[in-house]
TORKESE-225590 format. One record per residue: x, y, z of N, C-alpha, C in turn; residue number from 0; chain. Coordinates in steps of 0.05 Angstrom, whole numbers. Each point is the difference from the previous one (the first is absolute). Layout:
X, Y, Z, X, Y, Z, X, Y, Z, NUM, A
...
***
This chain:
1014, -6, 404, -18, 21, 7, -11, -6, 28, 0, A
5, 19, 23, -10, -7, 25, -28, 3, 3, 1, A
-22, -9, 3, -27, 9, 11, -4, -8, 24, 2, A
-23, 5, 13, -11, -2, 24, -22, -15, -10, 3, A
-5, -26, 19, -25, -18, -13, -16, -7, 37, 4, A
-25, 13, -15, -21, 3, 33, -19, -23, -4, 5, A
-10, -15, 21, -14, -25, -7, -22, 7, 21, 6, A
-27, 7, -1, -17, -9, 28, -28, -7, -13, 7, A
-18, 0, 17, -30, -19, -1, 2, -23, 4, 8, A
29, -15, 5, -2, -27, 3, 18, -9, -23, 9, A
5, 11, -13, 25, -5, -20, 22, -7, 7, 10, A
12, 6, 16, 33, 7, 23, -10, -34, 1, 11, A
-16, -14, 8, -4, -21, 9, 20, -20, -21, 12, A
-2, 4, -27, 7, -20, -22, 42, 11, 10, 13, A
1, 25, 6, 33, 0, -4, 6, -8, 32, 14, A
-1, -15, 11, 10, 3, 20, -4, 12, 24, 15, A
-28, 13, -4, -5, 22, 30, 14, 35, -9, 16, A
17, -5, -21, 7, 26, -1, -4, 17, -7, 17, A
-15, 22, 7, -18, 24, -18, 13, 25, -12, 18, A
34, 0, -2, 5, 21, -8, 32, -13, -19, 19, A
1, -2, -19, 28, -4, -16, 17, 16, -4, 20, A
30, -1, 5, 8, 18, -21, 18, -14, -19, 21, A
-16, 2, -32, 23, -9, -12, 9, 13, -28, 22, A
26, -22, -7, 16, 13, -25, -8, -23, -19, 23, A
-21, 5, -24, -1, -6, -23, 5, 8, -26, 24, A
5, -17, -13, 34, -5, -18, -32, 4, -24, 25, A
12, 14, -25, -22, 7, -26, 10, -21, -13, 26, A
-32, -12, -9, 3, -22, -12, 30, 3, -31, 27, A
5, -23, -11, 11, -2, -21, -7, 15, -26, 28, A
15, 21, -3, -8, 8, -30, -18, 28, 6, 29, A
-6, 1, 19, -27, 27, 12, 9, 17, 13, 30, A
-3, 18, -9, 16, 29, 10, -15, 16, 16, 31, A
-22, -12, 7, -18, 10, 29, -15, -15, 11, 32, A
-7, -6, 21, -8, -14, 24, -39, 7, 4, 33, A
-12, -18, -10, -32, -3, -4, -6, -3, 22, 34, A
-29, -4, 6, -16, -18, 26, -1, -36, -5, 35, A
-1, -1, -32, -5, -22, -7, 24, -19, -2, 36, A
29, 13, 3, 26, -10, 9, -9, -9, 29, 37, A
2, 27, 14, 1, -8, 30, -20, -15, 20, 38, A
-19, -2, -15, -18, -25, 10, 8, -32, 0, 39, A
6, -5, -31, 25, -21, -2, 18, 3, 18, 40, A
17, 19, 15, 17, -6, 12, -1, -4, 25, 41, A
-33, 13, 8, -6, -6, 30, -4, -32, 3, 42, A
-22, -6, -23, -8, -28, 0, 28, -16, 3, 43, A
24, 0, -9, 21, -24, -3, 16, 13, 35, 44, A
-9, 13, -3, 28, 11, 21, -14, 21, 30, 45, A
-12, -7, 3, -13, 11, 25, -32, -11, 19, 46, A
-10, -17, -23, -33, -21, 5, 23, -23, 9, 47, A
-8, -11, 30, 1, -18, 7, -16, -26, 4, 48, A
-24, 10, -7, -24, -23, -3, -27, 17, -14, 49, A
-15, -20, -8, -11, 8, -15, -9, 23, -21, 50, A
18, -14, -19, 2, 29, -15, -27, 17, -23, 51, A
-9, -19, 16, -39, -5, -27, -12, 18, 22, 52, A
0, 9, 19, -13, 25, 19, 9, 23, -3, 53, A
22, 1, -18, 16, 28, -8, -11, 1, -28, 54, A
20, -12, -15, -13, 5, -35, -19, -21, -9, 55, A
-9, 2, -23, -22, -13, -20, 17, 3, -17, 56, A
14, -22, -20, 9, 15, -29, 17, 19, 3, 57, A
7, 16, -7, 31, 24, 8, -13, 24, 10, 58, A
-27, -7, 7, -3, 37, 22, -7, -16, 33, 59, A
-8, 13, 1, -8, 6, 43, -25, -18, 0, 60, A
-7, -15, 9, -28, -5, 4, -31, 23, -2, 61, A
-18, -6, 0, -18, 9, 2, 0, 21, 32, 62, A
-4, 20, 7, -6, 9, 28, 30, 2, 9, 63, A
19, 6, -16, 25, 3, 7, 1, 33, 5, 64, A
3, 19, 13, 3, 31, -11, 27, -6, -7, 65, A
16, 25, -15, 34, 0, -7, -3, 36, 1, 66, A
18, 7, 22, 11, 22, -4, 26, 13, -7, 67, A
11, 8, -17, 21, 9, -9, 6, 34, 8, 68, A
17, -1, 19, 3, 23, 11, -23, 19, 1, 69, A
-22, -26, 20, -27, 16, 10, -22, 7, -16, 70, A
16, -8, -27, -18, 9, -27, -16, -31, -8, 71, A
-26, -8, 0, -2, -25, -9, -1, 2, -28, 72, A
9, -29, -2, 19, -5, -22, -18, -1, -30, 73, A
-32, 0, 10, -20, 1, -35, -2, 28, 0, 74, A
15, 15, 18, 10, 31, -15, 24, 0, -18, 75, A
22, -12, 1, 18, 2, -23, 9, -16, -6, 76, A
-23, -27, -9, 9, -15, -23, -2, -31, 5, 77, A
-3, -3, 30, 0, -33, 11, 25, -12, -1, 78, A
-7, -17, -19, 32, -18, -13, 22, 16, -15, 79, A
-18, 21, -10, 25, 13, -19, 12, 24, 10, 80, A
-11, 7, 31, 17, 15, 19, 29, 1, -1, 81, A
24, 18, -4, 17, -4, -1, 10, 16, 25, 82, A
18, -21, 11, 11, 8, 37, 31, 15, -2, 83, A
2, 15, 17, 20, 12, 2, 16, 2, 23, 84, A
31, -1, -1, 15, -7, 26, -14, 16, 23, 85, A
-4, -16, 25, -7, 7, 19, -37, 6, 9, 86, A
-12, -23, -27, -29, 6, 3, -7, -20, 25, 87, A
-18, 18, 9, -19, -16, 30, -29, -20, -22, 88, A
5, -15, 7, -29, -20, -16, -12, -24, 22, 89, A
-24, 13, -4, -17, -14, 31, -14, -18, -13, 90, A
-1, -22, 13, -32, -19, -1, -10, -12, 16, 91, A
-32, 9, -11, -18, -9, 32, -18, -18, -7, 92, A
-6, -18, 14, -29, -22, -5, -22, 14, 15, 93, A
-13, 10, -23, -31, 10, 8, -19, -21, 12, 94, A
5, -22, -3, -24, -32, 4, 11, -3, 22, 95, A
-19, -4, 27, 9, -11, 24, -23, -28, -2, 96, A
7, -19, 19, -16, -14, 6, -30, 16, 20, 97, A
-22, -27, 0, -11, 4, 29, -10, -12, 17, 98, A
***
């Protein structure tokens, strides 16, 4: 499944500097549709280059994480149990700056 994965607030920082992805993720084993709660697992192994405890807590986003799913944030349809569809845009921003 191809999506588009957007990183900013300081997030882009953990992948490399890079604030815009495009990738093809493969549905887990046995699951015949593609969650948030898959593809967070899949950011964490395969796209966090350091510190991966500033992204998730446990299998969601940290605290002060926003998540937009095609602009729609994501505690409108469902969080984790969001189910993504070829070609979804899914943003995340770090609301917490330093000062």
């Amino acid at each position: 499944m191809q999506l588009t994965l957007e990183f900013g607030g300081g997030l882009e920082l953990l992948c490399d500097s890079v604030k815009v992805h495009s990738v093809d993720v493969d549905l887990p084993a046995e699951e015949k549709k593609l969650t948030m709660k898959h593809l967070l697992a899949w950011v964490r192994n395969n796209l966090i280059k350091e510190r991966p405890e500033m992204f998730m807590k446990g299998d969601t986003v940290r605290p002060g994480v926003l998540v937009l799913v095609n602009d729609c944030d994501w505690e409108l349809s469902g969080q984790l149990d969001t189910t993504l569809e070829n070609k979804d845009v899914v943003v995340f921003i770090s609301t917490l700056h330093g000062g």
